[in-house]
TORKOL-4160 file (C-alpha; in steps of 0.2 Angstrom, whole numbers, padded with zeros to 4 digits, m for minus):
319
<pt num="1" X="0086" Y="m0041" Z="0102"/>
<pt num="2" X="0081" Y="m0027" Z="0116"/>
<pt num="3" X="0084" Y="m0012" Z="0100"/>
<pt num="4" X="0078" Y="m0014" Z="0083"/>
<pt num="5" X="0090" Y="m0004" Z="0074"/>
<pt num="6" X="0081" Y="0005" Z="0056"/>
<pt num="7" X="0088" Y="0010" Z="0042"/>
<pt num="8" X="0079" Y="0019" Z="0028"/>
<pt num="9" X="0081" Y="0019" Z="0012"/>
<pt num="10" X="0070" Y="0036" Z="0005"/>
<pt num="11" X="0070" Y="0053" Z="0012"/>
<pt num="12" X="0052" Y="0058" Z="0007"/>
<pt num="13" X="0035" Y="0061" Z="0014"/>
<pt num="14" X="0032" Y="0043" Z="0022"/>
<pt num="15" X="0052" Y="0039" Z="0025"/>
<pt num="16" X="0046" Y="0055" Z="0036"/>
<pt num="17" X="0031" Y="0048" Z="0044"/>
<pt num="18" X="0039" Y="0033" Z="0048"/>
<pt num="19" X="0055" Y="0041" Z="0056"/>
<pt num="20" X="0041" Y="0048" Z="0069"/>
<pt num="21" X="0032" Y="0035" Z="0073"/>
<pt num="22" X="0047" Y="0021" Z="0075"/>
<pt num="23" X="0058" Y="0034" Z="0084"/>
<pt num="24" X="0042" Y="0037" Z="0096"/>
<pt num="25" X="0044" Y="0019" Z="0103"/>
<pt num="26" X="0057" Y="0015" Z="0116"/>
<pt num="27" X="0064" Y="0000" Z="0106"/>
<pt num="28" X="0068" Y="0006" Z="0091"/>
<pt num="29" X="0084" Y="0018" Z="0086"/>
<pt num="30" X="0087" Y="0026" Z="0069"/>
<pt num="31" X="0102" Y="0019" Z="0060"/>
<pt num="32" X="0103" Y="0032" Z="0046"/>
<pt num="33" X="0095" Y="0036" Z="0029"/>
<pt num="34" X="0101" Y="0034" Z="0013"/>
<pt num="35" X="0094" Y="0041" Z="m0002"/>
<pt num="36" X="0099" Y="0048" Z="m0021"/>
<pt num="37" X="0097" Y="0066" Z="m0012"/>
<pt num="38" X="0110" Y="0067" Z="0000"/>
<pt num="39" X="0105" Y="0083" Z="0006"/>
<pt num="40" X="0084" Y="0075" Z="0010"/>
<pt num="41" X="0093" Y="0060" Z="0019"/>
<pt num="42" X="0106" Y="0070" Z="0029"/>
<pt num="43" X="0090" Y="0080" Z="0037"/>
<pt num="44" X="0080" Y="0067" Z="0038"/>
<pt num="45" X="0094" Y="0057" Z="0049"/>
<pt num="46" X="0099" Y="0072" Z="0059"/>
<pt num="47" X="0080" Y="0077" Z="0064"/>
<pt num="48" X="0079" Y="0057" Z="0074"/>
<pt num="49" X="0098" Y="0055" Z="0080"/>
<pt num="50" X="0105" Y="0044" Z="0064"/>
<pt num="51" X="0117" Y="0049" Z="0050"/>
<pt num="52" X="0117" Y="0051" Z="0033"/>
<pt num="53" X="0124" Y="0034" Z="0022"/>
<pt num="54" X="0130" Y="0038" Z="0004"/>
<pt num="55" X="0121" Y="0023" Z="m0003"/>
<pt num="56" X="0110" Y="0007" Z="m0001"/>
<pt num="57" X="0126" Y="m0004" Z="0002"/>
<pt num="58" X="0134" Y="0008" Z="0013"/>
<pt num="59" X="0119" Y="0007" Z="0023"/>
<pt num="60" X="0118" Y="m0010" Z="0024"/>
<pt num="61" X="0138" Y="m0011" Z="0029"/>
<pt num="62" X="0131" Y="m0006" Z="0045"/>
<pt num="63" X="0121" Y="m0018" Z="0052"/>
<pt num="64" X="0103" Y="m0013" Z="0054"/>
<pt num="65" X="0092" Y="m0025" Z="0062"/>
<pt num="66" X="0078" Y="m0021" Z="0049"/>
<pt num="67" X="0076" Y="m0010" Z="0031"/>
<pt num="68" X="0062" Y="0001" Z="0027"/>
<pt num="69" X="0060" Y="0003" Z="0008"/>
<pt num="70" X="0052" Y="0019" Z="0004"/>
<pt num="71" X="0055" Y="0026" Z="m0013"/>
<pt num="72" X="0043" Y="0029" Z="m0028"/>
<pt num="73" X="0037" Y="0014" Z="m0037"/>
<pt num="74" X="0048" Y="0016" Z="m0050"/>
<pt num="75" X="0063" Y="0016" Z="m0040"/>
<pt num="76" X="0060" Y="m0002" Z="m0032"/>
<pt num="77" X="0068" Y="m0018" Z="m0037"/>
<pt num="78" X="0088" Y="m0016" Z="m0034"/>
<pt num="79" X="0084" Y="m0008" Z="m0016"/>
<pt num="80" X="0074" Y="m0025" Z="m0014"/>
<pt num="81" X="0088" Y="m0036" Z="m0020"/>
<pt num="82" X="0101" Y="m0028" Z="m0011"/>
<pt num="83" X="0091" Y="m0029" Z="0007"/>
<pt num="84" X="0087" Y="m0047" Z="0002"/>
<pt num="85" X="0104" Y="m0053" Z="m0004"/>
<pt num="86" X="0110" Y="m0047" Z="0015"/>
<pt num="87" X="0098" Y="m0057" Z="0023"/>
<pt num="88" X="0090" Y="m0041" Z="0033"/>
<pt num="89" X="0068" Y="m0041" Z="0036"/>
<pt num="90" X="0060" Y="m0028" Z="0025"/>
<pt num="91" X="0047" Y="m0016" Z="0026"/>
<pt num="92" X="0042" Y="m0010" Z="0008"/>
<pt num="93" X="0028" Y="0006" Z="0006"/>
<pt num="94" X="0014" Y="0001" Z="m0006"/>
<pt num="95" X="0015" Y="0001" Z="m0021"/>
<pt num="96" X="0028" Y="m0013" Z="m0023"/>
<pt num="97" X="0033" Y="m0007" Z="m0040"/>
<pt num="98" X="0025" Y="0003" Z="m0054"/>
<pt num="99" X="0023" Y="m0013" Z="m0065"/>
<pt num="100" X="0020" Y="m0032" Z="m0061"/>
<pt num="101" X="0037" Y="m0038" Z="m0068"/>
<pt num="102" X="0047" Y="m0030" Z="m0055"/>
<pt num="103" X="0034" Y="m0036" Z="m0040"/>
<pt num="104" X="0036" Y="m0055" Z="m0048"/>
<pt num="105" X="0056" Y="m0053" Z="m0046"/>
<pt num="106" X="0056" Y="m0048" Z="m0029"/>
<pt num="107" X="0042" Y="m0061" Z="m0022"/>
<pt num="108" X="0053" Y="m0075" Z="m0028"/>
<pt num="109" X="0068" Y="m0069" Z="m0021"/>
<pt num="110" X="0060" Y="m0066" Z="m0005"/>
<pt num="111" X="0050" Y="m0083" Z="m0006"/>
<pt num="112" X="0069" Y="m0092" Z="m0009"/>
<pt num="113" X="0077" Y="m0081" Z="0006"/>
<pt num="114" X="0063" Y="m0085" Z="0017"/>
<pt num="115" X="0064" Y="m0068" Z="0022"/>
<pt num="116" X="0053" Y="m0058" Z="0036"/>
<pt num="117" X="0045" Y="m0045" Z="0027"/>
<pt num="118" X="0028" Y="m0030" Z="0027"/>
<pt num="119" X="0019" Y="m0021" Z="0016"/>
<pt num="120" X="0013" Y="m0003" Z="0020"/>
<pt num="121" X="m0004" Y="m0005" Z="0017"/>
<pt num="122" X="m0010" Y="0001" Z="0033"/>
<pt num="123" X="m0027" Y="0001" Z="0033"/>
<pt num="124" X="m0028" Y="m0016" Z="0036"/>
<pt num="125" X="m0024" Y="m0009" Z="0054"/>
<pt num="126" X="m0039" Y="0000" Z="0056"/>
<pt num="127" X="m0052" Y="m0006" Z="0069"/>
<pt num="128" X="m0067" Y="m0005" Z="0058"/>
<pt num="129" X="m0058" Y="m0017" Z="0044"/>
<pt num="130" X="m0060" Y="m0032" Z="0059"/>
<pt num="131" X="m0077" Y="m0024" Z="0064"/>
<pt num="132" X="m0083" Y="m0025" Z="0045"/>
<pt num="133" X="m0076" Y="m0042" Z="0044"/>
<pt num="134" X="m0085" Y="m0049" Z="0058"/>
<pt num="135" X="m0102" Y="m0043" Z="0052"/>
<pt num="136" X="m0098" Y="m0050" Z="0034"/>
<pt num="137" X="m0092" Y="m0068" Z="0042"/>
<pt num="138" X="m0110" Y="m0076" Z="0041"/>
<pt num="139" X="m0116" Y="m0066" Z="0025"/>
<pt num="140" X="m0108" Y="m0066" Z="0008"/>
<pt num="141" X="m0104" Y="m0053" Z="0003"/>
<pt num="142" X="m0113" Y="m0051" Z="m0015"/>
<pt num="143" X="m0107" Y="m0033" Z="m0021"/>
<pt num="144" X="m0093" Y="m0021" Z="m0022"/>
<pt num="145" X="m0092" Y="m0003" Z="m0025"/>
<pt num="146" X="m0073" Y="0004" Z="m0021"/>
<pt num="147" X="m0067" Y="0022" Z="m0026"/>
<pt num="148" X="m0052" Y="0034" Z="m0026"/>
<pt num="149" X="m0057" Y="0050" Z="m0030"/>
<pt num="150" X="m0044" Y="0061" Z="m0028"/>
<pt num="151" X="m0032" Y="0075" Z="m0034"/>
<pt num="152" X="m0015" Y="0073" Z="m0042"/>
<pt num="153" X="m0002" Y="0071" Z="m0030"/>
<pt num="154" X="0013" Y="0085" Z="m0029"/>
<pt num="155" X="0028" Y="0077" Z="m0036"/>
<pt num="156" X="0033" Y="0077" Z="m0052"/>
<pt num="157" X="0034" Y="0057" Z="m0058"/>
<pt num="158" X="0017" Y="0056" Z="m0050"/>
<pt num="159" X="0006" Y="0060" Z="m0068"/>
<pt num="160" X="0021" Y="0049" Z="m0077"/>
<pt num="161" X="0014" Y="0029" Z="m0081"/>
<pt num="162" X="0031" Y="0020" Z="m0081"/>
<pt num="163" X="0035" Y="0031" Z="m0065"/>
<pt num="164" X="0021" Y="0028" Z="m0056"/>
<pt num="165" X="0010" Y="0014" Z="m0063"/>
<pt num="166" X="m0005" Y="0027" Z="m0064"/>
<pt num="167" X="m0020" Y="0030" Z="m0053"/>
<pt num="168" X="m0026" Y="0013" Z="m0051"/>
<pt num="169" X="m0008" Y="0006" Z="m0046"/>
<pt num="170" X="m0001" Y="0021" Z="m0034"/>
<pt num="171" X="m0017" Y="0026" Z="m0027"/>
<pt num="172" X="m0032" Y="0014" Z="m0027"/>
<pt num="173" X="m0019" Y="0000" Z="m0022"/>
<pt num="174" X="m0026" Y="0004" Z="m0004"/>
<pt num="175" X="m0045" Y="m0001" Z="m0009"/>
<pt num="176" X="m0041" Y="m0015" Z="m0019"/>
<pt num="177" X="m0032" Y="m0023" Z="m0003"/>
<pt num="178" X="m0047" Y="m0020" Z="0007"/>
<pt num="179" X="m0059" Y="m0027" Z="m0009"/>
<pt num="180" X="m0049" Y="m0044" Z="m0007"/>
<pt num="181" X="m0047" Y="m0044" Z="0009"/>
<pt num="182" X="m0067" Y="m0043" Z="0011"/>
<pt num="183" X="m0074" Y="m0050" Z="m0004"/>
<pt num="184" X="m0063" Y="m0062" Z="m0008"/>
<pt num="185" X="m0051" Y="m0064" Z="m0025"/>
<pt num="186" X="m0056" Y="m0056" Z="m0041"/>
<pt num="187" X="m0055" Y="m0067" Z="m0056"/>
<pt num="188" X="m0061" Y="m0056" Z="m0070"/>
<pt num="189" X="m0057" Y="m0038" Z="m0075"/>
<pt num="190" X="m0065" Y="m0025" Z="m0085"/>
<pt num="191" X="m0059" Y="m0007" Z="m0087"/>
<pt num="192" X="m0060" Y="0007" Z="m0095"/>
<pt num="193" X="m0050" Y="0024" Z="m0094"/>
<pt num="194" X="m0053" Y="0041" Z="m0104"/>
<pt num="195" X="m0037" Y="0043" Z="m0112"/>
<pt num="196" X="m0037" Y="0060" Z="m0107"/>
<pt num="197" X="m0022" Y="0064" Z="m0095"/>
<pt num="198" X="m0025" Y="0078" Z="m0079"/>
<pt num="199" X="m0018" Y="0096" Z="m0085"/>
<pt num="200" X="0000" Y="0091" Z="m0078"/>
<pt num="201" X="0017" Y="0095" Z="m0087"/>
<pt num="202" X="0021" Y="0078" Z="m0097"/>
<pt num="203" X="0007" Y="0068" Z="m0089"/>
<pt num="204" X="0001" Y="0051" Z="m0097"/>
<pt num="205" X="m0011" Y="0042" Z="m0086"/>
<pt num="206" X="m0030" Y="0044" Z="m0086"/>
<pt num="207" X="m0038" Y="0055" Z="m0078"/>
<pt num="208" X="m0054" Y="0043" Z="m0073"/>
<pt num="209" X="m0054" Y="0026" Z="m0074"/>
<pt num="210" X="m0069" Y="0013" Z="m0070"/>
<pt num="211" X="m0068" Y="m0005" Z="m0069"/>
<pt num="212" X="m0081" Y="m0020" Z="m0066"/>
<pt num="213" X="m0076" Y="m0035" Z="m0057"/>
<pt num="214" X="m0079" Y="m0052" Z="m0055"/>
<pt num="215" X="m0076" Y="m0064" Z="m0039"/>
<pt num="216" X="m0073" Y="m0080" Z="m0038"/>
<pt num="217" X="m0086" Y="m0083" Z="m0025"/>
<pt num="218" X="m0098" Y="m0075" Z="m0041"/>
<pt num="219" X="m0100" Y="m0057" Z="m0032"/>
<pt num="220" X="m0097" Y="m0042" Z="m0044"/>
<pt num="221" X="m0089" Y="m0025" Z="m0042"/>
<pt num="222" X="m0085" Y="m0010" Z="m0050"/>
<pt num="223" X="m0068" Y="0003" Z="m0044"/>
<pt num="224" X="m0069" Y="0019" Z="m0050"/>
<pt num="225" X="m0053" Y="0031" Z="m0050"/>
<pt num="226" X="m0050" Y="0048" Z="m0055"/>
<pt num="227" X="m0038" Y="0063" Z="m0053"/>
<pt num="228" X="m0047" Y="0077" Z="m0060"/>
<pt num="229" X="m0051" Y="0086" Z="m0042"/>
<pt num="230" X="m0041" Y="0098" Z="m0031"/>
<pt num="231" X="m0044" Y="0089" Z="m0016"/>
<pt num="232" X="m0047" Y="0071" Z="m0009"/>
<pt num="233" X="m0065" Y="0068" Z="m0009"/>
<pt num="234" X="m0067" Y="0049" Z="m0006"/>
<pt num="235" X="m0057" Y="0033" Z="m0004"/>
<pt num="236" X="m0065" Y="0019" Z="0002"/>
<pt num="237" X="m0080" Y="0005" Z="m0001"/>
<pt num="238" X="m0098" Y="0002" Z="m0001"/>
<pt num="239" X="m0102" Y="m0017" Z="0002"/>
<pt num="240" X="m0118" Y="m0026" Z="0001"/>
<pt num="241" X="m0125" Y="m0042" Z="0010"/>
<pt num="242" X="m0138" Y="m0049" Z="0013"/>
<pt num="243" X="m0150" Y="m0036" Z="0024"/>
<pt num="244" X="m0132" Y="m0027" Z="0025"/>
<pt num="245" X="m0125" Y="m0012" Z="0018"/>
<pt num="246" X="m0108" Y="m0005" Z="0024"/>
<pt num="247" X="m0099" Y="0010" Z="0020"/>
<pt num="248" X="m0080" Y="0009" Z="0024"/>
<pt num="249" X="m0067" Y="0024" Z="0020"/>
<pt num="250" X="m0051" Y="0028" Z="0031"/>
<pt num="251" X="m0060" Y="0037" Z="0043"/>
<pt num="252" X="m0074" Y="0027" Z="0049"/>
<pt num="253" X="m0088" Y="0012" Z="0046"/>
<pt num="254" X="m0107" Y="0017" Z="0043"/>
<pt num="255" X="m0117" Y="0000" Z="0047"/>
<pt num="256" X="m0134" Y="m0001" Z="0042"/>
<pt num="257" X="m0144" Y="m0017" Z="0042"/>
<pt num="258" X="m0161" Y="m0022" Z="0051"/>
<pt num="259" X="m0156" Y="m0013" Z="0068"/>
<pt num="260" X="m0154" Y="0002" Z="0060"/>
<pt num="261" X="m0139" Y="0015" Z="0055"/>
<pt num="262" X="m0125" Y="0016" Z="0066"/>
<pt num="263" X="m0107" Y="0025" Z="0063"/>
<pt num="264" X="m0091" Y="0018" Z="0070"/>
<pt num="265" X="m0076" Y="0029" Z="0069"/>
<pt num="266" X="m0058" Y="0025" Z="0065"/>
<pt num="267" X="m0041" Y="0029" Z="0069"/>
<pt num="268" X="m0030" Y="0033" Z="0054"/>
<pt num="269" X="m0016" Y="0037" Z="0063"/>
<pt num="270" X="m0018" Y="0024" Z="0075"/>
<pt num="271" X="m0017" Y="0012" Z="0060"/>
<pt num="272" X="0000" Y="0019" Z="0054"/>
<pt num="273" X="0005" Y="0016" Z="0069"/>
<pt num="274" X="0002" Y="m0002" Z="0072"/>
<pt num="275" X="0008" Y="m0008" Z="0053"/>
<pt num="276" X="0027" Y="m0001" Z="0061"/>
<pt num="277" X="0024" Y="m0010" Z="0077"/>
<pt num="278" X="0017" Y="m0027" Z="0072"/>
<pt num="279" X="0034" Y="m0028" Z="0060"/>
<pt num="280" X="0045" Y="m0022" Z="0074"/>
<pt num="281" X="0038" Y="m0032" Z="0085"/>
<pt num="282" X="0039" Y="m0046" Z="0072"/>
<pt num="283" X="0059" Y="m0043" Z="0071"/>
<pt num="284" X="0063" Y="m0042" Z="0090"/>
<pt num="285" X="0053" Y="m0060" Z="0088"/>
<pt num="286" X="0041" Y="m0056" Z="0099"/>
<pt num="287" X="0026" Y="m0053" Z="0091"/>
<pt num="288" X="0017" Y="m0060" Z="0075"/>
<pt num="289" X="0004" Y="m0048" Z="0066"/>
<pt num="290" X="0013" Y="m0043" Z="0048"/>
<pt num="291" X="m0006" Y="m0043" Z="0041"/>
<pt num="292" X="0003" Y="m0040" Z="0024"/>
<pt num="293" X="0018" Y="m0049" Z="0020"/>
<pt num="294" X="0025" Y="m0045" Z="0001"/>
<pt num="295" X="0018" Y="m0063" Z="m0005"/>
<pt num="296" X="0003" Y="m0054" Z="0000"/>
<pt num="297" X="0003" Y="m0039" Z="m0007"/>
<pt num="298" X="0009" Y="m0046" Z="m0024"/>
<pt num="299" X="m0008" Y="m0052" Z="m0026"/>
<pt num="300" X="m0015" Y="m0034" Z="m0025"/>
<pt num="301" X="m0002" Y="m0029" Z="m0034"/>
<pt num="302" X="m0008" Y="m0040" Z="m0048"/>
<pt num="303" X="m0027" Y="m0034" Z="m0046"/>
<pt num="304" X="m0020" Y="m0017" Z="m0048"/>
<pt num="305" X="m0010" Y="m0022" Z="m0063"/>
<pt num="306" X="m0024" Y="m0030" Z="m0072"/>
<pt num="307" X="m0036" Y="m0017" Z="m0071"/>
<pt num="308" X="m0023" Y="m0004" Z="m0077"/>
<pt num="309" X="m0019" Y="m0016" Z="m0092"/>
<pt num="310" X="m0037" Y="m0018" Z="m0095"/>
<pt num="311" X="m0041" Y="0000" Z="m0096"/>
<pt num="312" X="m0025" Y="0001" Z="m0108"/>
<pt num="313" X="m0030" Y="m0011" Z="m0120"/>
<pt num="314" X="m0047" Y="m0012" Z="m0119"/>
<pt num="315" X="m0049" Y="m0031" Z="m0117"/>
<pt num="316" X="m0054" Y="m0040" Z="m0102"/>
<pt num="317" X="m0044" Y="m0050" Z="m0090"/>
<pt num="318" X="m0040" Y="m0063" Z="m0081"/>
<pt num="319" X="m0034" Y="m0056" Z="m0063"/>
């Protein structure tokens, strides 16, 4: 395959960050967009040389060479299983559903398929993840401290809990990746939420949430959530090893252990970047670095899940 021809399915903010970056390397061409907007998908397909496609199927009658799945969690599901019942890879934006159920569905019809698929949880991507994890290799990791604290986002099923799957799901999927990707599985969750939704028309999610973790290796955590702010103020991590303290967040790595304090910046951008390449890549067959396939990201999907459950209830869980 010398061109990997894209279709998307989604006509929103990231269907238009990934437009840019996958029209930005020479092997790759922009079949079309579909999306329930016709208007959305006809711009989006006309600002990168493709054309507009009245539906999922009409899309897929064309022949792409790979699918990028990028509509709001509560809108995945049937795009999956139409993707997968034709056989084509699929790149699929975090989260992978607003609820668990959906998520299940799809990883078992991907798993039958056999199919090439990645998950949009680009941070993974970021140098300082691969520089944090070779300082942890040689020390276990004994505590977690992840946050999203942040605003609420401005579309409307954003503030909505079966549209979304609140805060923890839609947003602080990112950290949770990164928690197990570093510490290790979570076994045990509890959380807690305010029952007080952010001043948004018909809103129903918390507006803070905190939750204590426990891993399997027998390190603990805590995530703490909220959307109460007008602004992003932090997304990331604080870990603790032994003589080891690191502080991750999107935009850089502070180190400080017996050496000293040191700060390592990141490359965001960079990172979006090479989550699209390494599945390119992966399709033309001639690379192998999906870092987050969906059987993958299933699992965060399931961490997220359970402490949204456990906030909701009020019981611990078993993640």
């Amino acid at each position: 395959m010398r061109t990997c021809r894209v279709g998307l399915v989604g006509a929103g903010g990231v269907a238009h960050r990934h437009a840019r970056v996958l029209t930005g390397f020479d092997d790759v061409e922009l079949l079309g967009v579909t999306d329930v907007a016709p208007d959305p998908a006809r711009a989006l397909a006309e600002a990168h040389g493709g054309r507009a496609f009245a539906d999922v199927a009409d899309l897929l009658a064309a022949g792409p060479d790979a699918v990028y799945v990028c509509v709001p969690p509560f809108a995945h599901g049937p795009v999956e299983e139409l993707v997968i019942e034709a056989g084509v890879p699929m790149f699929v934006e975090k989260p992978v559903a607003a609820d668990l159920a959906t998520a299940e569905r799809i990883a078992g019809l991907v798993q039958r398929r056999r199919l090439l698929t990645a998950v949009g949880h680009h941070w993974r991507y970021l140098h300082v993840v691969e520089q944090a994890r070779e300082l942890l290799a040689d020390r276990p990791v004994r505590m977690v401290n992840g946050a999203w604290l942040d605003r609420v986002p401005p579309v409307p099923w954003w503030a909505r809990q079966d549209r979304s799957g609140g805060p923890v799901v839609e947003q602080a999927a990112h950290v949770l990746d990164l928690v197990r990707l570093l510490a290790g599985e979570v076994t045990e969750v509890t959380a807690y939420g305010d029952g007080s939704p952010p001043p948004v028309l018909d809103a129903d999610v918390d507006s803070v949430t905190t939750a204590t973790l426990r891993f399997a290796t027998g390190a603990v955590g805590t995530l703490a959530v909220a959307c109460v702010l007008t602004w992003k103020h932090r997304a990331g991590l604080e870990i603790l090893a032994d003589g080891l303290a690191l502080s991750l967040a999107e935009d850089g790595l502070l180190i400080r252990d017996a050496d000293g304090e040191r700060r390592l910046p990141a490359d965001p951008d960079g990172a979006r970047v090479a989550v699209d390449r390494a599945f390119v890549d992966a399709v033309r067959g001639i690379g192998d670095d999906v870092r987050v396939p969906y059987a993958e990201a299933l699992r965060t999907q399931r961490l997220a899940v359970a402490v949204a459950e456990s906030a909701r209830s009020g019981v611990t869980i078993d993640a």
